[in-house]
C-alpha positions in Angstrom: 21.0 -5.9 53.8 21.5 -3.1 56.1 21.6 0.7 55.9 20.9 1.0 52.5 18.4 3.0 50.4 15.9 1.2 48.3 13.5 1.8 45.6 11.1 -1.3 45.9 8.1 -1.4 43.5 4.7 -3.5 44.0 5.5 -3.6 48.0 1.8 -4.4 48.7 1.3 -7.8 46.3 1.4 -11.3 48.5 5.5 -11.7 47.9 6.2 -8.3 47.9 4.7 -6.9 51.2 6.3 -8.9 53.9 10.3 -8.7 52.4 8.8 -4.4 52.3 8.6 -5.0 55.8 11.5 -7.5 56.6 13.9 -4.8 54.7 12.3 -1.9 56.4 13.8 -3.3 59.8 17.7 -2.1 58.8 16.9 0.2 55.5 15.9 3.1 54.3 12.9 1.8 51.9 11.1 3.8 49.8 7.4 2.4 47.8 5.6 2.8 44.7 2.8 1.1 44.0 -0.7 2.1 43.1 -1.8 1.3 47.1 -5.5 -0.3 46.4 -5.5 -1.3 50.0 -4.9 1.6 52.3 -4.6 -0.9 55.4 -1.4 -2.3 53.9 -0.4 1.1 53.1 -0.7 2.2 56.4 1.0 -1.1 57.8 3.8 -0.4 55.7 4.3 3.4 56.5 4.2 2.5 60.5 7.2 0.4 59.9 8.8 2.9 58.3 8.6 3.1 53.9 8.2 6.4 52.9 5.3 5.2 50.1 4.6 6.8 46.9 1.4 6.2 44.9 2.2 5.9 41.0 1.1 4.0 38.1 4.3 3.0 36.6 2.8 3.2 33.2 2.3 7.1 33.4 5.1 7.6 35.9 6.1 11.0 37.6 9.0 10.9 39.8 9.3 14.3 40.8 8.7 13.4 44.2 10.9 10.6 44.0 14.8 10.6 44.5 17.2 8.8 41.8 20.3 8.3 44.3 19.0 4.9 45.7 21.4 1.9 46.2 19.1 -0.7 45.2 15.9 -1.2 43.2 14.0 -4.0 43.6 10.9 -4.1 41.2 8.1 -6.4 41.6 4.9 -4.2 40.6 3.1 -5.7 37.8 0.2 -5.6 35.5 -1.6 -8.2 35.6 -5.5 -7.4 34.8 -8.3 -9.7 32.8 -9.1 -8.9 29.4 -7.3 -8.1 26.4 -5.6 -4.6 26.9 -2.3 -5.7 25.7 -1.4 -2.0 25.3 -2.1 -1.7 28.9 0.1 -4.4 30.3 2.9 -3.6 27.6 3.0 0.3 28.8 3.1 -1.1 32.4 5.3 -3.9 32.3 7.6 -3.5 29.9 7.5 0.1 29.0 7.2 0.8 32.8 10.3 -1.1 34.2 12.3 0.8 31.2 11.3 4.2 32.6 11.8 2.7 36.4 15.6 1.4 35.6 16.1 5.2 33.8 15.5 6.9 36.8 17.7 4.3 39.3 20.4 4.4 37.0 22.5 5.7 39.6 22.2 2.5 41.6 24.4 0.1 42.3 21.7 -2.5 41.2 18.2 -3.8 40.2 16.6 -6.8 40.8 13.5 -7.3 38.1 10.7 -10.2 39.2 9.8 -12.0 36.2 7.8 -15.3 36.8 8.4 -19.3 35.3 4.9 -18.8 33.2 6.9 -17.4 30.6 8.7 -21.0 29.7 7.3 -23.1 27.1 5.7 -26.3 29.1 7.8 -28.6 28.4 6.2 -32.3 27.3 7.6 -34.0 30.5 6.3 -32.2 33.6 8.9 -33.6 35.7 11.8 -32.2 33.4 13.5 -29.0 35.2 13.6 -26.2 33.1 16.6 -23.9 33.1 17.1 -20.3 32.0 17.6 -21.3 28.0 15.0 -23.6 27.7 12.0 -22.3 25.4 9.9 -19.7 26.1 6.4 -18.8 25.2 4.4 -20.1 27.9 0.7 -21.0 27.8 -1.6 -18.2 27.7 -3.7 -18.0 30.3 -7.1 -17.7 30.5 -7.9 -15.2 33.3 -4.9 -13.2 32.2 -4.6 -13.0 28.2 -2.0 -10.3 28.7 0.8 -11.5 31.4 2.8 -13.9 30.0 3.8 -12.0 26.4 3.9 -8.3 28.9 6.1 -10.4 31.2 8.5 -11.8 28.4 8.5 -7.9 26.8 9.6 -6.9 30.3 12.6 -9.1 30.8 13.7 -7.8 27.4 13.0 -4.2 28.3 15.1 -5.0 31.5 18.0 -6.4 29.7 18.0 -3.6 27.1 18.0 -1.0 29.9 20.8 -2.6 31.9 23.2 -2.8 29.2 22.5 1.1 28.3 22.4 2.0 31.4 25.1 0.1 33.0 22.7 -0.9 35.9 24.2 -4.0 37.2 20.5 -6.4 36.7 19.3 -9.7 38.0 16.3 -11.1 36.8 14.6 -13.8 38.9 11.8 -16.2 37.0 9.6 -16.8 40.5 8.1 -20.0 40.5 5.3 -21.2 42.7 5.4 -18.7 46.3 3.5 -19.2 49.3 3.6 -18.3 53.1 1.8 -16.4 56.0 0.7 -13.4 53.2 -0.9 -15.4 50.2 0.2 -17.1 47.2 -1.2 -20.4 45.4 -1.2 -22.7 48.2 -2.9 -20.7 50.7 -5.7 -20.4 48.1 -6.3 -23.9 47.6 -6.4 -24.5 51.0 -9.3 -22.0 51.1 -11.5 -24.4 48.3 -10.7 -27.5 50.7 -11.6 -25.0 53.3 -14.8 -24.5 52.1 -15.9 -28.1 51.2 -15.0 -27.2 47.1 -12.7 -29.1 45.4 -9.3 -27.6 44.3 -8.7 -27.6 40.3 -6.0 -28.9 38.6 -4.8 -29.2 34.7 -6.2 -32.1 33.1 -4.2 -34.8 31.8 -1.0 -33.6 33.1 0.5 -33.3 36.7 0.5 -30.3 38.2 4.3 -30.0 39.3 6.2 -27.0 40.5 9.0 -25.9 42.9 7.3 -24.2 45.9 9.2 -21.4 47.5 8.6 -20.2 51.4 8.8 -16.6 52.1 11.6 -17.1 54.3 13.9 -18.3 51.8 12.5 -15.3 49.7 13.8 -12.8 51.9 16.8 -14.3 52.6 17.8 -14.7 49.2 17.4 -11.1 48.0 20.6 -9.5 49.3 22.6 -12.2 47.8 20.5 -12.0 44.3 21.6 -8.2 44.0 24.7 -9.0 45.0 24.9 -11.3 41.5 23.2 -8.7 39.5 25.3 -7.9 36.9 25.7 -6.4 33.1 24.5 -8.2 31.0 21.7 -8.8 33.0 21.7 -12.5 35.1 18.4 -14.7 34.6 17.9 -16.7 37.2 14.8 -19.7 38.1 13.8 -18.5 41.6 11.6 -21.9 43.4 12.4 -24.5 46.2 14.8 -26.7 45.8 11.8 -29.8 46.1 9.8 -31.3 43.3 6.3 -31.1 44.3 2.8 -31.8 42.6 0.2 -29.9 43.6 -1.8 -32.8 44.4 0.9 -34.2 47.0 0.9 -30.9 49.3 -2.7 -30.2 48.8 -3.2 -33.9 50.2 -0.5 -33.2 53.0 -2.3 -30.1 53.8 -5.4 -31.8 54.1 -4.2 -34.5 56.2 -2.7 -32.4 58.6 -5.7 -30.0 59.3 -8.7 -33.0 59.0 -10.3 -31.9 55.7 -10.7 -34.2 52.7 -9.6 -33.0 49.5 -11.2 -33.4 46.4 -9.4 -32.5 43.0 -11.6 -31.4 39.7 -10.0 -30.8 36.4 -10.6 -27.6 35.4 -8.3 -25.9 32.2 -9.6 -22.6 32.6 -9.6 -21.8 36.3 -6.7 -19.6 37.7 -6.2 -22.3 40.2 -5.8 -24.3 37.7 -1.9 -22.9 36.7 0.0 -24.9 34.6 3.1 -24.9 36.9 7.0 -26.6 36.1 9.6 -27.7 37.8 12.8 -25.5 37.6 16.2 -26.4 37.9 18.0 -24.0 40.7 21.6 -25.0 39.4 22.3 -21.7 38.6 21.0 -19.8 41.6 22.5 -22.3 44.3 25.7 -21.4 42.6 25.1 -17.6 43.2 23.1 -17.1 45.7 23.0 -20.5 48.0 19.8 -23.4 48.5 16.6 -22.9 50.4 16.3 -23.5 54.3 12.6 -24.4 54.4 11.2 -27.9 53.5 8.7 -27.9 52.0 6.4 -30.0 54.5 7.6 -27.4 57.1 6.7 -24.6 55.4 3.1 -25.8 54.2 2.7 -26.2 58.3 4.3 -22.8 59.0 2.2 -21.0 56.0 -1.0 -23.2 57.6 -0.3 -22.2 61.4 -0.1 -18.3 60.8 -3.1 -18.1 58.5 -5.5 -20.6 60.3 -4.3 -20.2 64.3 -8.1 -21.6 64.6 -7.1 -24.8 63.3 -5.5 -27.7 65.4 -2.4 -29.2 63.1 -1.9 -32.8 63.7 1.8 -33.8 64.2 
């Protein structure tokens, strides 16, 4: 993407900060988010995003203008407890009010996430966009996975009323230089603590680098469409999480220990999706995913020797 003006939402979360700063290079990007972290916020506005602090729940866009070319949205509620009013206002609610004011653009691509699917019996089976919904509840976060569901059909609604050309991307398991589930069980191995994992069930999923992440995005609003498109967006590898936790570990010179623990956030009941559907619109992944575990390990922990 180049030379065009964007509305991105949630630019300082671990998937959405560095593709703030990868499309700030060649466009025009404009941020919302409620900028807890000023040192991102400050990282972000040297490169160039003209940032806005809102709570997309109570939104005021006065200061914001409605002629963008492209909205990408990935701010999201996601706090403990039981305020399902809360995350319903923010996630659902919120993206309708978002998509109201960038009706004007040519289109919008919503981040959903693959926790809303139903886990299905086999954790080896890749689940598409029609397969069952209602995804486990999870423990340190009562209030995503129905708020994230209520969002996509918030998002669908609005794109059909609107006619805002919509893409909505089901993000499975993320990782790279700026955070997401792999760097943190590195950290337990790390510190001598052993990584938790689902009992009685293998912990599978479809790890996606944040290369691939920003090099997807201008093809994935490029597919957007009315009715909205739902795609599954994860690596095109099969994975468990106790295969590149042990392929971390062997490569850095820690031992890894693995404790079954249902109610730890680490923990995350993950699946495999199948990518049929956005190879066909968008293209595969570049980055394997024993390269990118080294990659994501080499930038966070320049301290550590990696062993070839």
């Amino acid at each position: 993407m180049k030379d065009e003006r964007i509305l991105f939402t949630g630019l300082t979360g671990q998937i959405g900060f560095p593709l703030a700063l990868n499309l700030a290079k060649e466009n025009e990007v404009w941020g919302i988010d409620l900028f807890k972290d000023e040192g991102k916020r400050k990282q972000l506005e040297q490169a160039g995003v003209k940032t806005r602090t809102m709570d997309l729940g109570r939104p005021d866009y006065r200061n914001v203008p409605d002629d963008f070319s492209y909205l990408i949205h990935f701010a999201v509620y996601q706090e403990g407890g039981l305020d399902f009013d809360e995350a319903l206002r923010v996630n659902a609610e919120g993206t309708g009010l978002l998509m109201a004011h960038c009706r004007k653009a040519k289109a919008a691509l919503v981040m959903s996430s693959c926790a809303v699917y139903a886990l299905p019996q086999d954790p080896n089976h890749p689940v598409k966009e029609t397969d069952p919904l209602n995804g486990p509840q999870a423990a340190h976060c009562p209030t995503y996975v129905v708020s994230k569901t209520a969002e996509e059909a918030v998002a669908r609604s609005a794109a059909r009323q609107l006619g805002l050309s919509t893409i909505i991307a089901r993000m499975n398991v993320y990782y790279g230089a700026y955070g997401g589930l792999p760097p943190w069980q590195f950290e337990w191995m790390l510190a001598g603590r052993p990584v938790p994992v689902q009992p009685n069930r293998a912990s599978v999923c479809s790890p996606i680098h944040e290369e691939d992440i920003n090099n997807h995005v201008g093809a994935l609003l490029m597919a957007a469409s009315v009715p909205a498109v739902i795609i599954n967006w994860g690596g095109d590898e099969a994975v468990d999480v106790r295969t590149y936790c042990s392929y971390m570990a062997e490569i850095t010179g820690l031992k890894v220990q693995f404790q079954e623990a249902p109610d730890n956030p680490l923990a995350a009941s993950t699946v495999v999706v199948d990518n049929a559907r956005r190879k066909d619109l968008v293209g595969g992944c570049q980055v394997k995913w024993r390269d990118g575990m080294r990659r994501m390990l080499a930038a966070r922990h320049p301290e550590i020797k990696l062993k070839t």
